[in-house]
C-alpha positions as CSV (number, residue, x, y, z in Angstrom):
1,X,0.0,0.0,0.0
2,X,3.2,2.7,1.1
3,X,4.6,2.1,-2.8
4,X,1.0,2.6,-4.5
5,X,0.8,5.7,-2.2
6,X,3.8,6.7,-3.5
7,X,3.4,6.1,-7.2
8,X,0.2,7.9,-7.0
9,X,1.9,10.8,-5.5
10,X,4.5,10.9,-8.1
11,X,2.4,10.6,-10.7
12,X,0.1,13.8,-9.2
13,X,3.7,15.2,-9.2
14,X,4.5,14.4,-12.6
15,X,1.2,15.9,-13.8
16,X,1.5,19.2,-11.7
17,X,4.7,20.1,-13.4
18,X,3.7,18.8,-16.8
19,X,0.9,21.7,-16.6
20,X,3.3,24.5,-15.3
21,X,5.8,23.7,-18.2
22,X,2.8,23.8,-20.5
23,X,1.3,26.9,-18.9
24,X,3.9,29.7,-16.9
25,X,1.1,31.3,-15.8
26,X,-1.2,28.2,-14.1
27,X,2.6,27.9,-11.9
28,X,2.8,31.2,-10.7
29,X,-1.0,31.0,-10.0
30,X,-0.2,28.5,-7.8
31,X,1.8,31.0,-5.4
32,X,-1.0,32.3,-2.7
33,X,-4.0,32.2,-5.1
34,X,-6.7,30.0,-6.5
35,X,-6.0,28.3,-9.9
36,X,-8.0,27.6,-13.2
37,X,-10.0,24.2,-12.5
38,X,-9.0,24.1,-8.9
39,X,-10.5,20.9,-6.9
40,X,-8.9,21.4,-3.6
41,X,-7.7,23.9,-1.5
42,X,-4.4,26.5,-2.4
43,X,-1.0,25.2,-1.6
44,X,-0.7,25.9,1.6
45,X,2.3,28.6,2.9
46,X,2.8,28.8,6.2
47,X,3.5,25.3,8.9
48,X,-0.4,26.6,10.7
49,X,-1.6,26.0,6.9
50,X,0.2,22.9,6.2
51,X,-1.2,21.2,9.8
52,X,-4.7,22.9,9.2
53,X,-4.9,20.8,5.4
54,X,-3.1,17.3,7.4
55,X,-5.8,17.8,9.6
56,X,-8.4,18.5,7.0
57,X,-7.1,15.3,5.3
58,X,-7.2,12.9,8.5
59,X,-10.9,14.2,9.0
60,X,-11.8,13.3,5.2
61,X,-10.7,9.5,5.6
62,X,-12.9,9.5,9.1
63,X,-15.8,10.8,7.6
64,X,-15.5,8.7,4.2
65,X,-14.8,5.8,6.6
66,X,-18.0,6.7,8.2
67,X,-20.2,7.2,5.6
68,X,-19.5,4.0,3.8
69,X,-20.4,2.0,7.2
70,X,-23.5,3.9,7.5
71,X,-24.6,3.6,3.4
72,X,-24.0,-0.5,3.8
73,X,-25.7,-0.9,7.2
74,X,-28.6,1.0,5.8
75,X,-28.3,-1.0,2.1
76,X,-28.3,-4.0,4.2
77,X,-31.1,-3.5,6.5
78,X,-33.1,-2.2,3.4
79,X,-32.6,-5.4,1.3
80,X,-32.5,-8.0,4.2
81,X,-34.9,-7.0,6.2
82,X,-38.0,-5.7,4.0
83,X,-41.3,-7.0,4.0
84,X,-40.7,-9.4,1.1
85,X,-37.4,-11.3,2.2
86,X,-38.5,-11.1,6.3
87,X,-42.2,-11.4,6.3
88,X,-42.1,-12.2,9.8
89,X,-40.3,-8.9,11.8
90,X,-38.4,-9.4,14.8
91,X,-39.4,-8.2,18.2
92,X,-36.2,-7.2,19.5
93,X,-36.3,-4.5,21.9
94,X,-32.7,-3.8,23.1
95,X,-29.3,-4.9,22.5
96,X,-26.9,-4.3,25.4
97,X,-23.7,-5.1,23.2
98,X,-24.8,-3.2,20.6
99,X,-25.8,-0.1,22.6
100,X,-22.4,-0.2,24.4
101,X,-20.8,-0.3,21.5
102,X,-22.7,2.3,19.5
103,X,-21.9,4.9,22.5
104,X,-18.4,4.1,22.9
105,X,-16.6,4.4,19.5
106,X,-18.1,7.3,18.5
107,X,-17.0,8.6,21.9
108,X,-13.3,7.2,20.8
109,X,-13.5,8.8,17.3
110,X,-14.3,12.4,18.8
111,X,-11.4,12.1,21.2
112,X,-9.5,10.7,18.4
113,X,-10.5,14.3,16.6
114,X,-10.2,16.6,19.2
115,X,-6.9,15.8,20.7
116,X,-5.2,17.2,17.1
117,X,-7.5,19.3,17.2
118,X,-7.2,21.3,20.3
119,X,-3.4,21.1,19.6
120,X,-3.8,23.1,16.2
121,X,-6.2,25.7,17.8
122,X,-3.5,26.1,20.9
123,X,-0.5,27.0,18.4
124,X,-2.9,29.3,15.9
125,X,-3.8,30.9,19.3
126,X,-0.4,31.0,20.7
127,X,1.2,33.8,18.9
128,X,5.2,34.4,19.3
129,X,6.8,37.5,19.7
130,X,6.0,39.6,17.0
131,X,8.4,41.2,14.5
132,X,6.2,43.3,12.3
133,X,2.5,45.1,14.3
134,X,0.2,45.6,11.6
135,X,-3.8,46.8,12.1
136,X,-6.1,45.6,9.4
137,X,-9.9,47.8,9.5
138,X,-12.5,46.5,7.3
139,X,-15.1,49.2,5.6
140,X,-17.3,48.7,3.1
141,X,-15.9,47.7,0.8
142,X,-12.0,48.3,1.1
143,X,-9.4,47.9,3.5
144,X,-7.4,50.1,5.6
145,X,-3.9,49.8,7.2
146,X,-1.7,51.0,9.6
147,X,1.9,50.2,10.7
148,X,2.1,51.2,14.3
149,X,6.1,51.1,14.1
150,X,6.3,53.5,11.0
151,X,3.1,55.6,11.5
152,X,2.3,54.5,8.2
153,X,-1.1,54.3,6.6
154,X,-2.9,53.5,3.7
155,X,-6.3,52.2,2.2
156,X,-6.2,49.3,0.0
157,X,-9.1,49.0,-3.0
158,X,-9.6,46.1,-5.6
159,X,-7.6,47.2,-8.7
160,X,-10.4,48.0,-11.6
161,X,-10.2,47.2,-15.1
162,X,-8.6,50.3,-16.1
163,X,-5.6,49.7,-13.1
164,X,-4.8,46.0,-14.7
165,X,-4.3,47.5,-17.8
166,X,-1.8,50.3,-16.7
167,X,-0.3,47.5,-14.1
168,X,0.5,44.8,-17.3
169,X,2.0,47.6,-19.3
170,X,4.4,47.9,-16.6
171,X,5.4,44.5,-16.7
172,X,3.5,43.3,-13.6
173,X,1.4,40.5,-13.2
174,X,-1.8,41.8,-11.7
175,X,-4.9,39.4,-11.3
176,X,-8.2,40.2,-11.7
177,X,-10.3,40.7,-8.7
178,X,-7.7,39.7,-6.3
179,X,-4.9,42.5,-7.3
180,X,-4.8,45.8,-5.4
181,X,-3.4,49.1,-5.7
182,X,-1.9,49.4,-1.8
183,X,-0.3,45.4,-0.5
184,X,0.8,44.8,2.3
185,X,4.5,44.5,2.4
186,X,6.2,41.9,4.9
187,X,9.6,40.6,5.3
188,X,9.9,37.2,4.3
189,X,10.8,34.7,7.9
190,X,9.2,37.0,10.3
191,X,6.5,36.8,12.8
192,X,3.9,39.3,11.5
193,X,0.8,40.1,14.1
194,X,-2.6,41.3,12.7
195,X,-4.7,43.7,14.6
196,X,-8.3,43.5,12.6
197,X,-11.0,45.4,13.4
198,X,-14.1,46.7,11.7
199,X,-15.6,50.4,10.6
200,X,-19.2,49.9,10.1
201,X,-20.1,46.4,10.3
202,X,-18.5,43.1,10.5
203,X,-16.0,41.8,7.7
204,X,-13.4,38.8,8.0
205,X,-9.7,39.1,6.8
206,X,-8.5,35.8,5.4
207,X,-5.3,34.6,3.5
208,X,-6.5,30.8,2.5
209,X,-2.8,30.1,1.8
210,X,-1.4,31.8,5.4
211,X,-4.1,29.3,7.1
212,X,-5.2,32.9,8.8
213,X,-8.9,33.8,9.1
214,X,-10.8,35.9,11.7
215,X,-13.9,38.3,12.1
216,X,-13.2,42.4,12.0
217,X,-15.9,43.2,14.5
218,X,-16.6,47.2,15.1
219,X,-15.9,47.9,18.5
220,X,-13.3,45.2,18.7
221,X,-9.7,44.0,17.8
222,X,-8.6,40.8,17.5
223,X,-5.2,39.3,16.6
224,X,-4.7,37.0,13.9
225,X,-0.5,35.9,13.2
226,X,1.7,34.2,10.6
227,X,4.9,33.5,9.7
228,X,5.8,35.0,7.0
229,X,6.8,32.6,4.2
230,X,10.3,32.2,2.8
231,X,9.0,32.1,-0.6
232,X,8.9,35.6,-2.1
233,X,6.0,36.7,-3.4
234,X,1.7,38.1,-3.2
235,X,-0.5,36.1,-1.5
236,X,-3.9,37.1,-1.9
237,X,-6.8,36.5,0.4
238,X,-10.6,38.2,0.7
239,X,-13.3,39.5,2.9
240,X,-14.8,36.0,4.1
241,X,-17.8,37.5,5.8
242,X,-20.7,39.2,3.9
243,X,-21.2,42.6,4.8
244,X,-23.1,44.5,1.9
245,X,-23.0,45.0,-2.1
246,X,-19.5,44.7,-2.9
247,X,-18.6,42.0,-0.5
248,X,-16.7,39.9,-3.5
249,X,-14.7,42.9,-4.4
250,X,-12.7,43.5,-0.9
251,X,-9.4,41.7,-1.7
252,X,-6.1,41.2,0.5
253,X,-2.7,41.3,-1.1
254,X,0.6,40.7,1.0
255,X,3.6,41.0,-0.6
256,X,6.6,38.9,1.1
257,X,10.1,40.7,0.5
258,X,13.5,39.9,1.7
259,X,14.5,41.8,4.7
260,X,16.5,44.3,3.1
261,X,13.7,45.6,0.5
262,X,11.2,45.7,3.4
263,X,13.8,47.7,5.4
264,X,14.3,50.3,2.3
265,X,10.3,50.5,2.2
266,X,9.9,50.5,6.0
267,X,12.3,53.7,6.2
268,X,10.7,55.0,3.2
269,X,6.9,54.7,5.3
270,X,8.5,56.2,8.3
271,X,10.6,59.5,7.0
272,X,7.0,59.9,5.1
273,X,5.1,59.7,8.8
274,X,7.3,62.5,9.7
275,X,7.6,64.8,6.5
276,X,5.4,68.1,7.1
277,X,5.8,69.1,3.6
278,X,2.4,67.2,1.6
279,X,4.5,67.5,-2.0
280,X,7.9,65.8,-0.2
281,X,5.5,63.7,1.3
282,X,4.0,62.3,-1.7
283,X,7.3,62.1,-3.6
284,X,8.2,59.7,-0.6
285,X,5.4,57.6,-1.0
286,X,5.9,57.4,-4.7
287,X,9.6,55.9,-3.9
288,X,8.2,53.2,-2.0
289,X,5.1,52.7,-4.2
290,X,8.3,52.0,-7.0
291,X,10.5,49.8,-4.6
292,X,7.5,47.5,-4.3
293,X,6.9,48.0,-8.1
294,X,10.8,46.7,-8.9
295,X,10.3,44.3,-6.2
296,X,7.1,42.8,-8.1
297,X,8.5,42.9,-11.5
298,X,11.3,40.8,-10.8
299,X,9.6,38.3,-8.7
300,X,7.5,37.8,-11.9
301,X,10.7,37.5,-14.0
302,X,11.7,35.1,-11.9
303,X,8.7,32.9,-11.3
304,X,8.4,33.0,-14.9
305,X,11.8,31.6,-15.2
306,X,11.4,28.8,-13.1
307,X,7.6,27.9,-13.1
308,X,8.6,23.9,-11.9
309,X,10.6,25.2,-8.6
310,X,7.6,27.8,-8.1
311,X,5.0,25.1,-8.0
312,X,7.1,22.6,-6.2
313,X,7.4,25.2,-3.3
């Protein structure tokens, strides 16, 4: 059974990088956003993703296990015991064996759940010192942000038609309904704590990929974490909670650098806290809108020009 396992999962293997070879595009896809055809969930980013899809998969054989007893215990009683093949029905009240039994294995199989399952919820819970503070506020229908550390902030909106265009003559890679004009900009490695909240009613800021997914509630603030992935690169996410008209068009976008481009931006966001002067200001704000720009450019270059490592990763 271990070697059949393991053919299959070459030949998924096999098949994954046929497509990327065929298709750049699908392999870059694959980095932190949903792909054409999709059947399952993105490829996950961070080690909280990674155990929440293990876990995922450990619950899928339970319940498949489950629902196959159940469909031929119920096929069975249907055929065996109907009025044409059991004309005479059995009085049976009770079954003491049977009742035991029927009480404790399920009992069994939820401890069986919830031990992994309290253990993931402790260490998405559990969140380490943080390297990078930033506060997320939901509004209908954007996002806003704010770097404590830097006295940055800045609103991010869904990138319309017209901003694509402009984007791809660039030489960016923007994507349709996901792509903003303001991302989030993270080093990659590091511990990054999200402050959400909500300014009218109540959204949810979720990165499928980061395994991160929690309520902005107006009034409140809770704190969501990751780490950072090494892999370089956006990893989009949306509003998960509806909350009015243009719900669907309230994307995230956080762009992982190395820690020397997110230091150049970060200083750029904090002289431009501090600048009095609105034109300087701006000019500031340009520079690091560019850095990030550059940055993106040539992460696309490079994905491009190794699409297998990009979808092996």
């Amino acid at each position: 059974m271990p070697g059949r396992l393991l053919r299959l999962h070459s030949l998924a293997a096999f098949a994954i990088a046929a497509l990327t070879l065929v298709n750049p595009d699908l392999a870059m896809a694959g980095l932190g956003q949903p792909t054409p055809w999709q059947k399952g969930m993105q490829e996950p980013a961070t080690e909280i993703a990674r155990e929440i899809y293990r876990f995922h998969d450990m619950l899928l054989i339970i319940i498949t296990v489950i629902t196959l007893f159940v469909l031929a215990l119920l096929s069975w009683v249907i055929f065996r015991y109907n009025e044409k093949a059991n004309p005479q029905p059995a009085k049976t009240s009770h079954n003491s064996v049977l009742e035991v039994a029927w009480t404790i294995i399920p009992v069994f199989i939820l401890l069986f759940i919830a031990i992994p399952s309290f253990r993931l919820l402790y260490k998405q819970y559990d969140a380490p010192k943080a390297d990078v503070v930033i506060k997320a506020i939901g509004l209908q229908w954007k996002w806003a942000y704010e770097y404590p550390d830097l006295g940055a902030k800045f609103e991010s909106n869904m990138m319309t038609d017209q901003d694509l265009g402009e984007a791809a003559k660039k030489g960016l890679k923007p994507v349709r309904l996901l792509s903003v004009d303001e991302e989030i900009v993270v080093p990659a490695g590091k511990n990054i704590h999200m402050l959400v909240s909500a300014g009218d009613v109540i959204h949810n800021w979720t990165i499928p990929s980061f395994g991160v997914k929690v309520d902005a509630v107006p009034g409140r603030t809770l704190l969501a974490w990751f780490k950072a992935p090494e892999k370089a690169g956006v990893y989009y996410g949306q509003c998960s909670e509806l909350c009015g008209t243009n719900h669907a068009f309230m994307p995230i976008a956080v762009r992982v650098v190395a820690q020397a481009d997110y230091d150049k931006w970060a200083g750029l966001q904090k002289t431009a806290s501090t600048e009095k002067d609105r034109a300087k200001k701006r000019a500031i704000l340009k520079q690091a809108k560019d850095l990030i720009e550059a940055i993106a450019k040539s992460q696309a270059k490079l994905n491009e020009a190794t699409p297998t490592q990009t979808a092996a990763r």
